[in-house]
C-alpha positions in Angstrom: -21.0 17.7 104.0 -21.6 14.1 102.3 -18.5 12.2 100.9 -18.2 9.0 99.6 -15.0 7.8 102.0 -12.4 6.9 99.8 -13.9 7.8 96.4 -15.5 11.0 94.8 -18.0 9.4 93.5 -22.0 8.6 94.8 -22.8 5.5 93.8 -26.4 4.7 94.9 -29.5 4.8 92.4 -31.9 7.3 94.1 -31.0 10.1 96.2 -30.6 9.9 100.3 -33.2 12.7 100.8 -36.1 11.1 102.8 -33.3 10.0 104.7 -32.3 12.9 105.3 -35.5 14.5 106.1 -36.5 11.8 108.7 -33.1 11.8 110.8 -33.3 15.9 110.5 -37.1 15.6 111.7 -36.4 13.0 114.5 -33.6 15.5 115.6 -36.1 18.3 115.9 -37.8 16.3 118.0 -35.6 15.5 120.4 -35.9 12.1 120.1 -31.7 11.9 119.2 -29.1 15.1 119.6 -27.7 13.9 116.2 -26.5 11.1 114.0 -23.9 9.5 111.6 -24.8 7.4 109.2 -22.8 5.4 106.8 -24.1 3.1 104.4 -22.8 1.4 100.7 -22.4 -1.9 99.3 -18.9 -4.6 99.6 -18.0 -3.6 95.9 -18.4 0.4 96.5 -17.4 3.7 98.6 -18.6 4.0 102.2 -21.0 7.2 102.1 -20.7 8.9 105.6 -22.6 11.8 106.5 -23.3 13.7 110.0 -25.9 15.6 110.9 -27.1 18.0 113.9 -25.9 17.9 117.7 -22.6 15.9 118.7 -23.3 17.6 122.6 -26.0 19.4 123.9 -24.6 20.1 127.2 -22.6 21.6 129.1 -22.5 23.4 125.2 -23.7 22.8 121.9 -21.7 20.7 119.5 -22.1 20.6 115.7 -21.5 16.3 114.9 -19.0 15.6 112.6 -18.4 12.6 110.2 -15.1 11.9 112.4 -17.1 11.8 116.1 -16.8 8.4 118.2 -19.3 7.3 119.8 -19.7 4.9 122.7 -21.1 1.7 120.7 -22.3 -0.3 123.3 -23.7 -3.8 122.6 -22.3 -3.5 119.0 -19.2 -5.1 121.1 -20.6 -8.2 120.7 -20.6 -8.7 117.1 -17.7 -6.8 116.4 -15.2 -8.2 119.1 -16.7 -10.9 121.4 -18.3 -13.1 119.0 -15.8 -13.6 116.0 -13.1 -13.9 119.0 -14.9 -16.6 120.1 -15.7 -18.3 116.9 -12.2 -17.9 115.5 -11.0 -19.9 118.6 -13.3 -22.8 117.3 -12.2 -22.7 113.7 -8.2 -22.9 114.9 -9.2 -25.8 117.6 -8.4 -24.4 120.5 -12.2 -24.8 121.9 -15.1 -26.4 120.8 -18.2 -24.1 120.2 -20.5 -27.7 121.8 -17.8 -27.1 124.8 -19.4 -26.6 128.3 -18.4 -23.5 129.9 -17.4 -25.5 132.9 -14.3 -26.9 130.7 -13.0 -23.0 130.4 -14.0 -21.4 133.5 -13.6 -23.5 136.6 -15.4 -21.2 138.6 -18.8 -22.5 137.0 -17.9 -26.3 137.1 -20.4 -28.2 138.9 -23.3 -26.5 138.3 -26.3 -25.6 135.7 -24.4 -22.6 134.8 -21.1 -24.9 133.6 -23.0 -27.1 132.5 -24.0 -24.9 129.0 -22.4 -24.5 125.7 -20.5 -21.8 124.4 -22.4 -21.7 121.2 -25.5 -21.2 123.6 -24.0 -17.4 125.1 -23.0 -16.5 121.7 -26.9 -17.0 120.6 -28.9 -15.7 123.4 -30.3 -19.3 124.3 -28.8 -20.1 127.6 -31.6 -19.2 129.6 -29.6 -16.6 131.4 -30.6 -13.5 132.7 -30.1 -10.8 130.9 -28.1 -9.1 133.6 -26.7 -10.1 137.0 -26.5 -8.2 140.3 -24.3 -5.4 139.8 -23.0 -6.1 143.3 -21.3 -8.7 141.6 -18.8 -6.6 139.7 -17.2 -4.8 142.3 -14.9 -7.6 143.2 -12.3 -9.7 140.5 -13.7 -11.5 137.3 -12.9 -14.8 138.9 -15.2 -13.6 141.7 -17.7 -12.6 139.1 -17.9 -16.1 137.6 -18.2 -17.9 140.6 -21.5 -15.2 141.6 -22.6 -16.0 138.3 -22.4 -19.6 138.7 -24.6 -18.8 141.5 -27.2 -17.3 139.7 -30.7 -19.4 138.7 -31.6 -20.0 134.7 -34.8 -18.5 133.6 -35.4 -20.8 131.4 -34.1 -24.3 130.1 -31.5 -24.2 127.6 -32.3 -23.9 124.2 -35.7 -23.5 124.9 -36.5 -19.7 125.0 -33.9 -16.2 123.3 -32.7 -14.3 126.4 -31.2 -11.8 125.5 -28.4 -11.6 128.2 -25.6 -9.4 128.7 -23.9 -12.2 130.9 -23.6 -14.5 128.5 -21.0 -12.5 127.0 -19.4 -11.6 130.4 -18.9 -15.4 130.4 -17.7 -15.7 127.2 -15.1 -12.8 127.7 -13.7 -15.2 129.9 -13.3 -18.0 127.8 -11.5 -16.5 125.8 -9.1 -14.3 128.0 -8.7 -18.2 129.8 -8.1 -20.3 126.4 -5.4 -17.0 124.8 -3.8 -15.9 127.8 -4.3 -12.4 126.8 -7.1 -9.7 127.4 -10.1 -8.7 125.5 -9.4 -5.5 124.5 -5.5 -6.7 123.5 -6.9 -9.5 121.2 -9.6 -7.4 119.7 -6.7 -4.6 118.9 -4.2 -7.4 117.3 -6.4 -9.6 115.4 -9.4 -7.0 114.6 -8.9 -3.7 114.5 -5.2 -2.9 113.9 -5.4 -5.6 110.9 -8.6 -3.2 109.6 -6.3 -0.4 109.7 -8.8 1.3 112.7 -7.4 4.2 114.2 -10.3 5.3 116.1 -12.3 1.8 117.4 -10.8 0.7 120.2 -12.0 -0.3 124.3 -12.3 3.3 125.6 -10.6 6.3 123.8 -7.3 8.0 123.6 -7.0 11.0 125.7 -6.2 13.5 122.4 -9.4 12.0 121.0 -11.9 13.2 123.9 -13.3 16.5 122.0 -14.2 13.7 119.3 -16.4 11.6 121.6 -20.2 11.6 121.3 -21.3 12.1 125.0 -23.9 10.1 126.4 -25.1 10.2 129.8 -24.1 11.8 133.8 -22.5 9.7 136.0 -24.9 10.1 138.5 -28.3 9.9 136.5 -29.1 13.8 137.0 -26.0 14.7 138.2 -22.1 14.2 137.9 -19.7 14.8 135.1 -20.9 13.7 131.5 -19.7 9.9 130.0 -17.7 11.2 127.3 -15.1 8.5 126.8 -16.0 6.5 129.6 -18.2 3.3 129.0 -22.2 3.7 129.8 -22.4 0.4 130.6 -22.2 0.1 134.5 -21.3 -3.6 134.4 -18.5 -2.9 131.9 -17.6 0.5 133.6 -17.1 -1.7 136.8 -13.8 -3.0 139.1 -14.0 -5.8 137.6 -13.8 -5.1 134.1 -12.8 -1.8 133.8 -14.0 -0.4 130.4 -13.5 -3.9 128.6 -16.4 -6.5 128.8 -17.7 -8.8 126.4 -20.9 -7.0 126.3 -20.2 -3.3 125.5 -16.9 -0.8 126.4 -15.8 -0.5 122.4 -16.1 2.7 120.7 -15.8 4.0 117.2 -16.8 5.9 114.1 -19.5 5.3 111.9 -17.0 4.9 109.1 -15.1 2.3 110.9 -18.1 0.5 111.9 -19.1 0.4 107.7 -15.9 -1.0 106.7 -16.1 -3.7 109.3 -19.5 -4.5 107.6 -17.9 -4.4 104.2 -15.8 -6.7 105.8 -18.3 -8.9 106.8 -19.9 -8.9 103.0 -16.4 -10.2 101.8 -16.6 -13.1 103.9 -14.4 -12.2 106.2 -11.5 -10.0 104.0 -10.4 -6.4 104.2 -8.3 -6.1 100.5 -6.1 -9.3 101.0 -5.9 -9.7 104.0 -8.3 -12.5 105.9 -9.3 -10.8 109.2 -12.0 -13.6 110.0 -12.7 -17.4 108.4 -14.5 -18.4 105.9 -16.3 -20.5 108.9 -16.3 -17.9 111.5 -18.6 -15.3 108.3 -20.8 -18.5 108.4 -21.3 -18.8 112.0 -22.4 -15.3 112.8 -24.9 -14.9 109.7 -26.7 -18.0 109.6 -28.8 -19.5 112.0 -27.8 -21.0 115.0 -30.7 -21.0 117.7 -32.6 -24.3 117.9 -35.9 -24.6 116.4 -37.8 -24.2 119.9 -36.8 -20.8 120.3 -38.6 -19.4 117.6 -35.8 -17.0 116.8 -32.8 -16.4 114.6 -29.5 -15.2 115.5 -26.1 -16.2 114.5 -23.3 -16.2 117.0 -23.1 -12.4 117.9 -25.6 -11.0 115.4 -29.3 -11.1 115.4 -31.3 -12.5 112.3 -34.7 -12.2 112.9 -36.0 -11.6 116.3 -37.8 -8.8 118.3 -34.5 -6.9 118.4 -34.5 -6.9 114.3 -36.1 -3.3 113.7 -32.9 -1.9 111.8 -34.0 -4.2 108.8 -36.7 -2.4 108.0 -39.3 -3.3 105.5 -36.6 -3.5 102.6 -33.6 -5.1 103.4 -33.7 -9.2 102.6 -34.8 -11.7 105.4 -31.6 -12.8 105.3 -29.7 -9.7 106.4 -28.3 -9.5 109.9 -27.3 -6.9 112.5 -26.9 -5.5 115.8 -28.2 -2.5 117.9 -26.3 -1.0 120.9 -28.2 0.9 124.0 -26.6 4.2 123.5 -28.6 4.7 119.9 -26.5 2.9 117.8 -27.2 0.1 115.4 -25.8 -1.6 112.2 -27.3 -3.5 109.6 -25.9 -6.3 106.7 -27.6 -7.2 104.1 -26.2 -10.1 101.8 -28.6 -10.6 99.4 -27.9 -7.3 98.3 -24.5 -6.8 99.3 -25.4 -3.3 101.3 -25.1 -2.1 104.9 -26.5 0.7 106.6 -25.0 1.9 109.7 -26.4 4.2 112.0 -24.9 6.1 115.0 -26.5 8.4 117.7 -26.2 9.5 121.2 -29.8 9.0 122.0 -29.3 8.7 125.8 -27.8 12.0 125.7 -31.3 13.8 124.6 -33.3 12.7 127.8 -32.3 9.1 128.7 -33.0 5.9 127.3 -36.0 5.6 124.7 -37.5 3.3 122.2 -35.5 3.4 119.1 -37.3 0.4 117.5 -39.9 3.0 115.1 -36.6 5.3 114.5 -34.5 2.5 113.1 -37.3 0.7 111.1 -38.1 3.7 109.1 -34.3 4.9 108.7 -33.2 1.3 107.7 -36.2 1.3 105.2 -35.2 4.7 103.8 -31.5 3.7 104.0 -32.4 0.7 101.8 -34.4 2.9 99.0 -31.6 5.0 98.7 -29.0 1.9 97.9 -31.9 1.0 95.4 -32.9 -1.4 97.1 -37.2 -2.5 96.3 -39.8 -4.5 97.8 -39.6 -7.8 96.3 -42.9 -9.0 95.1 
């Protein structure tokens, strides 16, 4: 049933039911098992509701509002980036840095020679993946192949969007703290959120919760229920905790890190990210020649932008994540719209792009949220 997590009371100006309709409808289709979505605005309730299929095999699973799912590339803007970016604001590394001052392995070549802020924004010219051959060694081992690998394009020049960035920057900042990913992301993220359920991987009591996604072995093999996608980040050397994916969570923890991000970084009183750090990740920070927007961690305005709809502001900002999930922020009008699905699980990967356009856009109308003229 619908609820307004932690209130009573619906507070949006026009009802959620062509919402509604179009998730049910793309559920009848096939095209996703089921969804969560959450959505409100940084003064209000998060509204959470769940709808068809949590499982469709082995057996049939009814979704709940309390499922996790495997969030995938949402990782980067809700751990790796504002790690990163928090490091800047206290000194201890400079976003202009080269990588080669942080990781050793890369020093000497093209590879060390880039920024950090370049990673964090997709402008490297990195691939967007690396050998997986690479990962069955240690992460130092991993550095050094990627230090090995060629650009494809000059930095600053084109938006790659590349997972290894943010197996580089990973190591950054496990080198500068001393301390893992998934450790800082628990002490200086989650835990001061008061998350009980987004975390690096899942707690064994919490398994019948999780939103499974995909076998093991493509057609075969035990379902990934609880067990990163990811094959890089399900790899020796990073064993469920990457830079680029391995944290799951609920669609009602996912919202209040948005309303988080609406308050400029606060949860209540507390100050979970800088003033600076808010800045960072929602504004701007590609060069001009790449003809893109992103912030450090989340995307702007860019071919990966379909969440946004046709409603929410040009200045709103999000992230989507390979399984089927995606979130949305939009400042302007102090809303967010998350949206959470197992899509791999109903036949394998798909374009999502039309599915989240017209969800966001319907997500949007039901905050109240018009078409400017």
């Amino acid at each position: 049933m619908p609820r307004a997590a932690g209130s009573t009371r619906h507070e949006f100006t026009r009802p959620l039911d062509p919402l509604r309709t179009f998730l049910k409808n793309r559920i009848e289709e096939g095209l996703v098992p089921g969804a969560v979505f959450a959505l409100g605005r940084g003064d209000g309730p998060v509204h959470v509701e769940a709808m068809g299929h949590r499982a469709l095999a082995p057996r049939r699973e009814t979704m709940t509002e309390r499922t996790i799912f495997d969030l995938a590339s949402l990782t980067k803007p809700m751990v790796t980036a504002p790690l990163l970016a928090e490091l800047a604001a206290q000194g201890a590394l400079g976003l202009g840095d080269r990588l080669e001052s942080h990781l050793e392995e890369t020093a000497g070549t093209k590879i060390g020679a880039l920024t950090l802020r370049s990673l964090l924004t997709h402008t490297s010219g990195l691939p967007a993946m690396n050998p997986l051959e690479d990962y069955r060694g240690t992460k130092a081992r991993l550095y050094a192949a990627i230090a090995r690998e060629p650009l494809e394009a000059s930095p600053g020049k084109r938006m790659i969007y590349s997972d290894v960035g943010y197996m580089l920057a990973q190591g950054v900042i496990e080198r500068v703290t001393k301390k893992t990913l998934d450790r800082l992301a628990r002490e200086r993220i989650f835990s001061p959120l008061g998350f009980h359920d987004t975390r690096f991987g899942i707690l064994a009591k919490d398994r019948p919760r999780v939103a499974p996604t995909a076998r093991l072995h493509e057609d075969r093999g035990p379902w990934l229920r609880g067990r990163v996608h990811d094959p890089r980040a399900r790899s020796a050397a990073m064993a469920g905790v990457a830079g680029n994916a391995g944290v799951f969570g609920t669609a009602e923890e996912t919202a209040h890190f948005c309303v988080m991000m609406l308050r400029g970084g606060r949860a209540g009183r507390k100050k979970i990210l800088a003033a600076e750090t808010v800045r960072l990740m929602t504004t701007n920070q590609c060069p001009p020649a790449v003809g893109a927007r992103r912030g450090l961690g989340f995307d702007i305005e860019s071919p990966y932008s379909a969440p946004r709809g046709s409603l929410f502001s040009s200045e709103s900002y999000g992230h989507t994540g390979y399984t089927g999930t995606s979130m949305w922020i939009d400042p302007v009008n102090d809303a967010f719209f998350v949206l959470l699905t197992n899509s791999l699980h109903a036949g394998g990967h798909k374009d999502l792009k039309a599915f989240r356009s017209g969800a966001g856009t319907l997500a949007a109308l039901g905050l109240g949220i018009e078409a400017t003229p």
